[in-house]
N, CA, C and O atoms as CSV, one atom per row, in Angstrom:
chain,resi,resn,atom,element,x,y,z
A,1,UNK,N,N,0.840,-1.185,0.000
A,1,UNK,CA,C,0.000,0.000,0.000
A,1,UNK,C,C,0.883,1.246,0.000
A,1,UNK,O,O,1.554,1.468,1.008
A,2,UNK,N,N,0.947,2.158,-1.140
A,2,UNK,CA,C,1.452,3.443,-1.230
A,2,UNK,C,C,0.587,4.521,-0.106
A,2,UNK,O,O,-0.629,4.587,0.074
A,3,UNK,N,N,1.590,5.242,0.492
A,3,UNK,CA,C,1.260,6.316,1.601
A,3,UNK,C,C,1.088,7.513,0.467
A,3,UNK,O,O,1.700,7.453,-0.599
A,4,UNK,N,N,0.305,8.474,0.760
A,4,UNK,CA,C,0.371,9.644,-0.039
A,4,UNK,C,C,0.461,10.453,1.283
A,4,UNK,O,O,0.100,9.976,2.360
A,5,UNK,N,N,1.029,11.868,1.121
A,5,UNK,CA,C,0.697,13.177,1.647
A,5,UNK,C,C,-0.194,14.015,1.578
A,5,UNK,O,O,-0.486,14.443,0.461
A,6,UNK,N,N,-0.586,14.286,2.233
A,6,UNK,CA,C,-1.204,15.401,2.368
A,6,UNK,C,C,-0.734,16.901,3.022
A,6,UNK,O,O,-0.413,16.826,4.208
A,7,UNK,N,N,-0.637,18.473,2.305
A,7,UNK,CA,C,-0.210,19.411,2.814
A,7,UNK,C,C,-1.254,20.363,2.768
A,7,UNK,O,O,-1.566,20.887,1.698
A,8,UNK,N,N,-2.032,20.736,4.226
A,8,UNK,CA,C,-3.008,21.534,4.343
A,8,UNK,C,C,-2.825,22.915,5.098
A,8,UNK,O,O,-2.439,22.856,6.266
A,9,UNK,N,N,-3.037,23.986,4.605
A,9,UNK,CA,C,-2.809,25.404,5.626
A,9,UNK,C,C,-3.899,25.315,6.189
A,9,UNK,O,O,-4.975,24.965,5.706
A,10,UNK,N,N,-3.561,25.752,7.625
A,10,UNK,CA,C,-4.857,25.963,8.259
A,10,UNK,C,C,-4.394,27.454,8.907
A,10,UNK,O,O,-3.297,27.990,9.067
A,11,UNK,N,N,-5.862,27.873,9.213
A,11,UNK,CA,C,-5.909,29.308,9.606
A,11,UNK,C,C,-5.242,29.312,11.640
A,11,UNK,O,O,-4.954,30.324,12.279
A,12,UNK,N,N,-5.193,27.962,12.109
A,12,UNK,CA,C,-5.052,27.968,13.484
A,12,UNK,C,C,-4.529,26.586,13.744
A,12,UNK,O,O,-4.724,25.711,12.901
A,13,UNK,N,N,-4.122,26.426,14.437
A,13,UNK,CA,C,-2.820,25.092,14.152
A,13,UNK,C,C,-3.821,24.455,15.270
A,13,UNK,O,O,-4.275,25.048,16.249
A,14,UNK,N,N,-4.062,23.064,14.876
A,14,UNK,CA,C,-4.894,21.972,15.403
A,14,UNK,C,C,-4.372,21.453,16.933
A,14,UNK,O,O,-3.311,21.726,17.496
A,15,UNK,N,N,-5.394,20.683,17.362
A,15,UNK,CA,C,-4.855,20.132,18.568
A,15,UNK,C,C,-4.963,19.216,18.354
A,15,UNK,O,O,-5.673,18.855,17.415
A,16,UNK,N,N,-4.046,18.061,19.432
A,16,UNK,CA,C,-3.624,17.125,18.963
A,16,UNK,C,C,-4.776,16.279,18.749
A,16,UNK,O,O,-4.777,15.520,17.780
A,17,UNK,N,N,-5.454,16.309,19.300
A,17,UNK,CA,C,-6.813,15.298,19.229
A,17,UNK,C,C,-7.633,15.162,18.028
A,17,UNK,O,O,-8.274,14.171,17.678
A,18,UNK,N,N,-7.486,16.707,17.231
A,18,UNK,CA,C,-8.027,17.046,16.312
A,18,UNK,C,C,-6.856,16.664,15.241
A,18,UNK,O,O,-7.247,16.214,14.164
A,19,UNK,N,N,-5.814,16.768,15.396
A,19,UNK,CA,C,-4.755,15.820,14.207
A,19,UNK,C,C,-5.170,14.353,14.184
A,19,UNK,O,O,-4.970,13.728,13.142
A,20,UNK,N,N,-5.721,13.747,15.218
A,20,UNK,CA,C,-5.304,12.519,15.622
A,20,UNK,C,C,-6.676,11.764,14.478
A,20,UNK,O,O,-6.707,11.058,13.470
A,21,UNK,N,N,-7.679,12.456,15.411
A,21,UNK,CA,C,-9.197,12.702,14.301
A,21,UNK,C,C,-9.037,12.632,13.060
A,21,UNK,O,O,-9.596,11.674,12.525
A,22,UNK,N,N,-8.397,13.398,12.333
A,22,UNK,CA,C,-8.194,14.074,11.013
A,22,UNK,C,C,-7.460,12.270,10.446
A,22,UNK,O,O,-7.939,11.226,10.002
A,23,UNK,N,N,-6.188,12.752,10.784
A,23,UNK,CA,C,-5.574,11.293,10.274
A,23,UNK,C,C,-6.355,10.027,10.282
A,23,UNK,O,O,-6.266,9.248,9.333
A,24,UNK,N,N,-7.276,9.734,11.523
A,24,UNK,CA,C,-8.475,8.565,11.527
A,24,UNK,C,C,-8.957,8.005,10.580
A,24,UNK,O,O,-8.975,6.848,10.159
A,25,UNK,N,N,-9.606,9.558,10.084
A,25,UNK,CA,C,-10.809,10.012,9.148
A,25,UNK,C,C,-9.775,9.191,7.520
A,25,UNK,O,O,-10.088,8.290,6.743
A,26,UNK,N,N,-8.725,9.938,7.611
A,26,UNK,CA,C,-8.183,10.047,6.097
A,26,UNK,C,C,-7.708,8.393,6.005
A,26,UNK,O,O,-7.111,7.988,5.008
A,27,UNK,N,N,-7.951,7.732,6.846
A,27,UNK,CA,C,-7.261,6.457,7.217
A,27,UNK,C,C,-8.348,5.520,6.904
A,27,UNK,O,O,-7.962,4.820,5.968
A,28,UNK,N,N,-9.156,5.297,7.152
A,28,UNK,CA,C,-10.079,4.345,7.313
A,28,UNK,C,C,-11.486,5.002,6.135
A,28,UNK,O,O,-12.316,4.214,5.682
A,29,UNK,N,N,-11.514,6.281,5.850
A,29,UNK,CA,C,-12.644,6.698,5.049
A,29,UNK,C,C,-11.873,6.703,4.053
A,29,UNK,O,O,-10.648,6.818,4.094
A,30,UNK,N,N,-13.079,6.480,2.350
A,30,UNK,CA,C,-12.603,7.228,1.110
A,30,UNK,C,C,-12.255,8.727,0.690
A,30,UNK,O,O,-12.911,9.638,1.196
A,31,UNK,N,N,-11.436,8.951,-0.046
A,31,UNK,CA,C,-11.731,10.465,-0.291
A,31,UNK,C,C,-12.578,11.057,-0.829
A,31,UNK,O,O,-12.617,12.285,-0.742
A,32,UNK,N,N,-13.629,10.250,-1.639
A,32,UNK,CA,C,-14.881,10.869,-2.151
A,32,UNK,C,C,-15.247,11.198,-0.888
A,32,UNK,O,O,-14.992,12.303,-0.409
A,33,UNK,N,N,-15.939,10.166,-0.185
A,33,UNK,CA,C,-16.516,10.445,0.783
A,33,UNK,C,C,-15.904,11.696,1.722
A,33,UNK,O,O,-16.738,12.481,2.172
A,34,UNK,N,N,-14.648,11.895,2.004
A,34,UNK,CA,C,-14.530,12.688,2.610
A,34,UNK,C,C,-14.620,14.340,2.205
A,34,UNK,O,O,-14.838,15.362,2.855
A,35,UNK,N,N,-14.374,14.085,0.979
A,35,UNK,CA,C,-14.727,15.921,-0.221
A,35,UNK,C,C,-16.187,16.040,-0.034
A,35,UNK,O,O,-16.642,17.179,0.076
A,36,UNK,N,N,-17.109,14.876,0.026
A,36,UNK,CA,C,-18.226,15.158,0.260
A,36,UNK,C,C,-18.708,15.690,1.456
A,36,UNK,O,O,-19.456,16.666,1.513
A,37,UNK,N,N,-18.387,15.212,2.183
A,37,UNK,CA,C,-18.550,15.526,3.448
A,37,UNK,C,C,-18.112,17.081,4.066
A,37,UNK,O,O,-18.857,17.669,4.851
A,38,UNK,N,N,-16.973,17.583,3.662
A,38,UNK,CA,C,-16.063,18.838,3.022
A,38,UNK,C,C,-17.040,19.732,2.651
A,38,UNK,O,O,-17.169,20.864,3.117
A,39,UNK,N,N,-17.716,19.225,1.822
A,39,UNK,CA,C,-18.491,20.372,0.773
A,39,UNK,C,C,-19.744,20.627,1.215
A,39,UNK,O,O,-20.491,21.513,0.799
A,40,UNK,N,N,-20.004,19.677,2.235
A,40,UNK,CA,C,-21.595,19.796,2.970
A,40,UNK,C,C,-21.097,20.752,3.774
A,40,UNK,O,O,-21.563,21.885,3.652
A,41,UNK,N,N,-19.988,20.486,4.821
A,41,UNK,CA,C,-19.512,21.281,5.890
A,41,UNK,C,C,-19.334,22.565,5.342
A,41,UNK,O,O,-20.077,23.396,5.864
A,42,UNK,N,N,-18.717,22.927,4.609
A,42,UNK,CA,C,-18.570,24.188,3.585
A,42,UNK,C,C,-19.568,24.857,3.323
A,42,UNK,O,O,-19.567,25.997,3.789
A,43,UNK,N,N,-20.791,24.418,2.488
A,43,UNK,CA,C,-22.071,25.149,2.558
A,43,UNK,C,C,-22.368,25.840,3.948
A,43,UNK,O,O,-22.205,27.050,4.102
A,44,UNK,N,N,-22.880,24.879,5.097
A,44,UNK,CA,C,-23.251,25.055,6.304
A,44,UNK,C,C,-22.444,26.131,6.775
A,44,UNK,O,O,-22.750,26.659,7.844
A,45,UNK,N,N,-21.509,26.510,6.164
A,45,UNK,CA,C,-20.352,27.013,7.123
A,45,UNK,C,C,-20.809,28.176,5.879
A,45,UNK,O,O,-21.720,28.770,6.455
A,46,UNK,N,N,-20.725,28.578,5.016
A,46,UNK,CA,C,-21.186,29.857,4.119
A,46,UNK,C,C,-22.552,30.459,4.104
A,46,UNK,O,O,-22.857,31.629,3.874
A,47,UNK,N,N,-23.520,29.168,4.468
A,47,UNK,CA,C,-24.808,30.118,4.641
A,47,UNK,C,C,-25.257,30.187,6.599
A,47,UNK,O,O,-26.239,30.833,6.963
A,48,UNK,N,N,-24.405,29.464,7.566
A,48,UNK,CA,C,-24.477,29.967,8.605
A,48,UNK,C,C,-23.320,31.397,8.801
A,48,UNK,O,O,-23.186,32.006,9.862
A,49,UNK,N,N,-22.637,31.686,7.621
A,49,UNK,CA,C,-22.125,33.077,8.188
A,49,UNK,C,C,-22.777,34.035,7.361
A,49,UNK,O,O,-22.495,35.223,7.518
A,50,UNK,N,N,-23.681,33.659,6.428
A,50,UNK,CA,C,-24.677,34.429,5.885
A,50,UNK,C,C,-25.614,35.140,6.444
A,50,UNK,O,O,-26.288,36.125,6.145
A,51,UNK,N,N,-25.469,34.174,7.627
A,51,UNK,CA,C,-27.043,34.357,8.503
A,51,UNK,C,C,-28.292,33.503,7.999
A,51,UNK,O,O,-29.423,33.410,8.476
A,52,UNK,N,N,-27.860,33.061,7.161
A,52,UNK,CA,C,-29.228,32.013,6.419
A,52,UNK,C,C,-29.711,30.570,6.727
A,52,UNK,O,O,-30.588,29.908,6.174
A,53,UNK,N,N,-28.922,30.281,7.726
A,53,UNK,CA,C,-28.848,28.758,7.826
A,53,UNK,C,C,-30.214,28.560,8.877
A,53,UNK,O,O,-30.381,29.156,9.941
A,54,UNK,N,N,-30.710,28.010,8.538
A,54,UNK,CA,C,-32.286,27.629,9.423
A,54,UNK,C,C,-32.216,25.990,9.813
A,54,UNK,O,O,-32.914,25.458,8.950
A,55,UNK,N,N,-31.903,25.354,10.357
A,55,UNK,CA,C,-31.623,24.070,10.935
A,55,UNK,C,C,-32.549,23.817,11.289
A,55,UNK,O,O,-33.055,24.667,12.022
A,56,UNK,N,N,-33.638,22.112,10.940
A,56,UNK,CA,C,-34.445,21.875,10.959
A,56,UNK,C,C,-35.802,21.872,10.827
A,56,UNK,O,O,-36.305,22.977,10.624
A,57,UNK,N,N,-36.437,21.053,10.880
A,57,UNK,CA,C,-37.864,21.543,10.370
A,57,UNK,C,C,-38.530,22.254,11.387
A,57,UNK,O,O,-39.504,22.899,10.999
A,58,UNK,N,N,-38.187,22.320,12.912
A,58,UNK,CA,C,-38.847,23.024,14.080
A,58,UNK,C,C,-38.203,24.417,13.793
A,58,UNK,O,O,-38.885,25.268,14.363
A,59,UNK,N,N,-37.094,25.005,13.091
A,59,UNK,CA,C,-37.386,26.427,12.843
A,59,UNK,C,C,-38.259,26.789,11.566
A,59,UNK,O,O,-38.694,27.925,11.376
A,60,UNK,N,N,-38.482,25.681,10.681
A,60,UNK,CA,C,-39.734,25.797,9.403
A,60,UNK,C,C,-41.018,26.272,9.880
A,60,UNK,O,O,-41.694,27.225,9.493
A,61,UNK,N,N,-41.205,25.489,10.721
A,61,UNK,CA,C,-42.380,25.308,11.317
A,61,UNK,C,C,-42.374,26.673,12.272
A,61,UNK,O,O,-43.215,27.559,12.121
A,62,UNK,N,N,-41.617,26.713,12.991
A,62,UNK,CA,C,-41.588,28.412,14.000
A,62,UNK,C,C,-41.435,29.434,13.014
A,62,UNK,O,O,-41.629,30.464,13.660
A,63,UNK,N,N,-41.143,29.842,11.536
A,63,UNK,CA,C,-40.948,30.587,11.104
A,63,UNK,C,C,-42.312,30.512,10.056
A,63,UNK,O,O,-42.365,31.454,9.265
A,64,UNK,N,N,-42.995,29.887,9.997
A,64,UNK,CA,C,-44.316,30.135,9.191
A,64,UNK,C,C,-45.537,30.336,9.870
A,64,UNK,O,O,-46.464,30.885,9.274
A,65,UNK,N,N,-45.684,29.878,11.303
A,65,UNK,CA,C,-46.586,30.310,11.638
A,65,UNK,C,C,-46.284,31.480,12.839
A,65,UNK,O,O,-47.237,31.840,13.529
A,66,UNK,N,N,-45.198,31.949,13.027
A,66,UNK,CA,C,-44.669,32.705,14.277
A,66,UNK,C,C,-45.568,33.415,14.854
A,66,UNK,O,O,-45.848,33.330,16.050
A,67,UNK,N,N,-46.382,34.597,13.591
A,67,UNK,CA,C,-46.828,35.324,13.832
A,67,UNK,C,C,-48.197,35.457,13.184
A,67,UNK,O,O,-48.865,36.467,12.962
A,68,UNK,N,N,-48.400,34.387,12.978
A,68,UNK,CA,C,-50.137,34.410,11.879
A,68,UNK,C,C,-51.395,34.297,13.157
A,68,UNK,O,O,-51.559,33.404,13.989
A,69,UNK,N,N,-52.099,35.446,12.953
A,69,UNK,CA,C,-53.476,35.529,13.792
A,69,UNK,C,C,-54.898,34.032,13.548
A,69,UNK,O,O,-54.902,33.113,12.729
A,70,UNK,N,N,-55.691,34.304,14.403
A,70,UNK,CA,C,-56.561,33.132,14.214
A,70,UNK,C,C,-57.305,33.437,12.773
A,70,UNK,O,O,-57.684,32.479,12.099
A,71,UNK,N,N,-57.490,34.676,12.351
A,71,UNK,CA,C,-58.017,34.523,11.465
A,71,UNK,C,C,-57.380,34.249,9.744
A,71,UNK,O,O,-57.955,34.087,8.668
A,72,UNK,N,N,-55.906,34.300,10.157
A,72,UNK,CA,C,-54.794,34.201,8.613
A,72,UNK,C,C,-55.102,32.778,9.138
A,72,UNK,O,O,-55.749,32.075,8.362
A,73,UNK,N,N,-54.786,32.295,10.193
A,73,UNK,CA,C,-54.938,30.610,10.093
A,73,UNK,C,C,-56.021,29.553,9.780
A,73,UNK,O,O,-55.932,28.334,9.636
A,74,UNK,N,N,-57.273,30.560,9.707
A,74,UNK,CA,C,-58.281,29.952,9.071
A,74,UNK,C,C,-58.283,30.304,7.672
A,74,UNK,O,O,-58.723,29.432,6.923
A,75,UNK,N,N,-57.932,31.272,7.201
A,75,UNK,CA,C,-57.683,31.592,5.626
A,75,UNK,C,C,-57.172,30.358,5.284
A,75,UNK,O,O,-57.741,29.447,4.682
A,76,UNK,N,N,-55.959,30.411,5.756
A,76,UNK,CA,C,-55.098,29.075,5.507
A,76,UNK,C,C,-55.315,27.775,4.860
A,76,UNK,O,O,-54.986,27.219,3.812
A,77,UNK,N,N,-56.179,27.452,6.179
A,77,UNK,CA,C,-56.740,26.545,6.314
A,77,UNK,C,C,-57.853,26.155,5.037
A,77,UNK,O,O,-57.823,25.046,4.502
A,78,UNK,N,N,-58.824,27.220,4.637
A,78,UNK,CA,C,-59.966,27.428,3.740
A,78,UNK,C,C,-59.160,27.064,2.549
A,78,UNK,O,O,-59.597,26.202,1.787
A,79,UNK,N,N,-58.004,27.652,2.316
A,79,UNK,CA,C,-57.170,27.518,1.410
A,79,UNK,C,C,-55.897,26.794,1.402
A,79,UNK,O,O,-54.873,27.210,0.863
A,80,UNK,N,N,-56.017,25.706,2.020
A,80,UNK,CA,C,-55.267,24.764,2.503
A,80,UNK,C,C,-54.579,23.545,0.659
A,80,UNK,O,O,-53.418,23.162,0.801
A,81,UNK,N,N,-54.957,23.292,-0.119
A,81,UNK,CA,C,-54.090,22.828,-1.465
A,81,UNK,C,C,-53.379,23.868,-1.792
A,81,UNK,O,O,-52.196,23.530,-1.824
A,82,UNK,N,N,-53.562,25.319,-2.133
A,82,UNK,CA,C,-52.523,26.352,-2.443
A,82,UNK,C,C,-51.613,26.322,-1.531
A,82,UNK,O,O,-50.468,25.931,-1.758
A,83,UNK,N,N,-52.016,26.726,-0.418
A,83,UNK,CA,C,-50.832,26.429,0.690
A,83,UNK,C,C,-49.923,25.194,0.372
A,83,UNK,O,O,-48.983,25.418,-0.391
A,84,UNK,N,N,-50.023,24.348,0.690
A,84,UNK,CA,C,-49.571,23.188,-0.143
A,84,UNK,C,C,-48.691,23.061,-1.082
A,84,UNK,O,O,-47.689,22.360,-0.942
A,85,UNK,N,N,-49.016,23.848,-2.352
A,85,UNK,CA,C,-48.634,23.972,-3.238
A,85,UNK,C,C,-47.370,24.975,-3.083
A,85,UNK,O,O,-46.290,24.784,-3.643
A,86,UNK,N,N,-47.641,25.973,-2.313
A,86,UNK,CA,C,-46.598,26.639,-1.898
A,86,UNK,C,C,-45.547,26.419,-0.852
A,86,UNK,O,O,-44.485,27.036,-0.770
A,87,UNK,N,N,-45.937,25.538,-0.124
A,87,UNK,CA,C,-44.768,24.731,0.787
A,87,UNK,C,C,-43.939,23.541,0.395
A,87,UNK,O,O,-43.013,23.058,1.046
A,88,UNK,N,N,-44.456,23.096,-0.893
A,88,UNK,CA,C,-43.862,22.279,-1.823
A,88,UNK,C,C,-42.763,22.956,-2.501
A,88,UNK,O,O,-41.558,22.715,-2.420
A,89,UNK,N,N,-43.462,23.973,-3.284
A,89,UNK,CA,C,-42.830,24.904,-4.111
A,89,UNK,C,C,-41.080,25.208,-3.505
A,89,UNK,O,O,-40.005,24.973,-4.056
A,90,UNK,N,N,-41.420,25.853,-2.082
A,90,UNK,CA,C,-40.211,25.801,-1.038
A,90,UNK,C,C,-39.370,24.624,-1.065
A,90,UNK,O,O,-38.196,24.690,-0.701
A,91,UNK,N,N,-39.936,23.477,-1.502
A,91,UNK,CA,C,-39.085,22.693,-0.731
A,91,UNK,C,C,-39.413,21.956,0.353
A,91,UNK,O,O,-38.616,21.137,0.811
A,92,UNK,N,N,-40.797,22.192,0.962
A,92,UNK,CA,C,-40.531,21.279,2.863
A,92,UNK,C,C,-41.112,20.194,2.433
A,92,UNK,O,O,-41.559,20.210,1.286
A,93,UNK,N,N,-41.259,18.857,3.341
A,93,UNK,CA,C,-41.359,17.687,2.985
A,93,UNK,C,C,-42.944,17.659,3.388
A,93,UNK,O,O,-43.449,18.754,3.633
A,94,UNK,N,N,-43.690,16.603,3.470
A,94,UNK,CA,C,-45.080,16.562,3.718
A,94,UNK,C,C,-45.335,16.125,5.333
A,94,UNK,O,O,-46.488,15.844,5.662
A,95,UNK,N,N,-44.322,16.073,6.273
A,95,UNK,CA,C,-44.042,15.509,7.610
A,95,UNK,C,C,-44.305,17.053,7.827
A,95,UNK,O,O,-45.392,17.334,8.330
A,96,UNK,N,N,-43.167,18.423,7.408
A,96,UNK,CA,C,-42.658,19.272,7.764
A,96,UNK,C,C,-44.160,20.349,7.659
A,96,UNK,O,O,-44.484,21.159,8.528
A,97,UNK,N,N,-44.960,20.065,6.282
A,97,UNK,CA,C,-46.110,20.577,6.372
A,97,UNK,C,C,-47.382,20.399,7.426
A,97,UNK,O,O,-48.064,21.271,7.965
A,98,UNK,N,N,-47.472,18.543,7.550
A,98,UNK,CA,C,-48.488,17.881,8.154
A,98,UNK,C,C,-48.124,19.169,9.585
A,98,UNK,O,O,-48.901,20.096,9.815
A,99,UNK,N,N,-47.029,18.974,10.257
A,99,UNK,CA,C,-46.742,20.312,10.925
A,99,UNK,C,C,-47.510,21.448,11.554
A,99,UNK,O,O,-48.148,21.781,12.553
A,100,UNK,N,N,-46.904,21.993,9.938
A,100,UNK,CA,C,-47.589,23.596,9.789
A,100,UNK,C,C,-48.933,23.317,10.266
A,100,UNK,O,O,-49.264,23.974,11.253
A,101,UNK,N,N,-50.022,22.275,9.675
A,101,UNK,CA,C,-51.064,22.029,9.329
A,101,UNK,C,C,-51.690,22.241,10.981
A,101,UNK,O,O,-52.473,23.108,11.367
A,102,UNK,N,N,-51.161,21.330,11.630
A,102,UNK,CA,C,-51.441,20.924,13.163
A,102,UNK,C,C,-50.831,22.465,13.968
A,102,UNK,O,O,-50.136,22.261,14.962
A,103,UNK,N,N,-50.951,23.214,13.769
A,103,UNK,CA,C,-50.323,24.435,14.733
A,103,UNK,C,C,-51.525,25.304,14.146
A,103,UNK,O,O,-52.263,25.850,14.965
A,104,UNK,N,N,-51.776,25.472,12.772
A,104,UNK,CA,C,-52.687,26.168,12.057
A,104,UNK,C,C,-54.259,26.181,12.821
A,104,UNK,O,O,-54.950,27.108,13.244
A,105,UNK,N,N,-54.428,24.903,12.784
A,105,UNK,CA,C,-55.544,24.325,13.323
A,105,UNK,C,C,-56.206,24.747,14.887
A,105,UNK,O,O,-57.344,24.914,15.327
A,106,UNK,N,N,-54.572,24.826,15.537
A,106,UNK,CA,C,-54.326,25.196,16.907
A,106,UNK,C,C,-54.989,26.301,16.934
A,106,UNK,O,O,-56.048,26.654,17.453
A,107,UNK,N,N,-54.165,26.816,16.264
A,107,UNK,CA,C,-54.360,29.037,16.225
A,107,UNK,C,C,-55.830,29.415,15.749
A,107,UNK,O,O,-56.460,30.391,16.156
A,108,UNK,N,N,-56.341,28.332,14.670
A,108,UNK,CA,C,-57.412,28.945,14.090
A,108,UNK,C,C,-58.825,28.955,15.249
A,108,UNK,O,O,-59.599,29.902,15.389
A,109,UNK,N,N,-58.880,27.692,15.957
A,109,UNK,CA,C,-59.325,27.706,17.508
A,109,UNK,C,C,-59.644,28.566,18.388
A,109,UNK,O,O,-60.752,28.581,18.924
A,110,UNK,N,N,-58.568,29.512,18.680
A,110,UNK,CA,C,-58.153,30.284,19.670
A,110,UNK,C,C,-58.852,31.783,19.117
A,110,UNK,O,O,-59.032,31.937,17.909
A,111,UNK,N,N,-59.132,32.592,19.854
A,111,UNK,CA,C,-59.321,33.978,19.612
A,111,UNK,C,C,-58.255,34.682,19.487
A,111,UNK,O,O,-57.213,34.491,20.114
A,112,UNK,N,N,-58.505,35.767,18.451
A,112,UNK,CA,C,-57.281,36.878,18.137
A,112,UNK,C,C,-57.582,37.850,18.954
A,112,UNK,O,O,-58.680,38.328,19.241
A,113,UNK,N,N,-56.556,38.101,19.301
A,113,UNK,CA,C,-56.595,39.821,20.774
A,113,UNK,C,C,-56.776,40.936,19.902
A,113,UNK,O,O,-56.846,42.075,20.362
């Protein structure tokens, strides 16, 4: 088995645990796998210094209905396939909607102040 090198700058010189890690990783994983893994971390790391990074579906869900009154949540609701159509459109999964759906329902219940 041929050894290759590797020569990486880093912005802050590692600790040992974190060399020890690193070498593990490059040892026992592929390098696809590991560029992949790289490039996920990379995103995360460009749109959390964006400010854009929203982690999970419980901030989906806190960020669509945060602030909707009982009566936008019965709109909603009345109009519940467009909605749909537009939470698709986004992107969220049908778990992440079923969700929305069940909080909607909540609010539409309740009286607006």
């Amino acid at each position: 088995m041929i050894k290759h090198v590797v020569e990486l700058p880093l912005s802050i010189k590692p600790t040992d645990a974190e060399l020890k890690k690193l070498k593990e990783y490059f040892k026992e994983m592929p390098v696809a796998e590991i560029l992949t893994g790289l490039k996920f971390a990379n995103n995360r790391w460009s749109a959390k210094d964006a400010g854009t990074l929203k982690v999970g579906r419980k901030s989906i869900v806190q960020k669509e209905i945060h602030s909707v009154t009982s009566e936008q949540a019965q709109w909603r609701l009345k109009n519940w396939k467009m909605m749909i159509a537009n939470y698709r459109r986004r992107g969220y999964s049908y778990p992440t909607i079923s969700r929305i759906k069940k909080i909607l329902i909540q609010k539409s219940k309740k009286k607006s102040k």
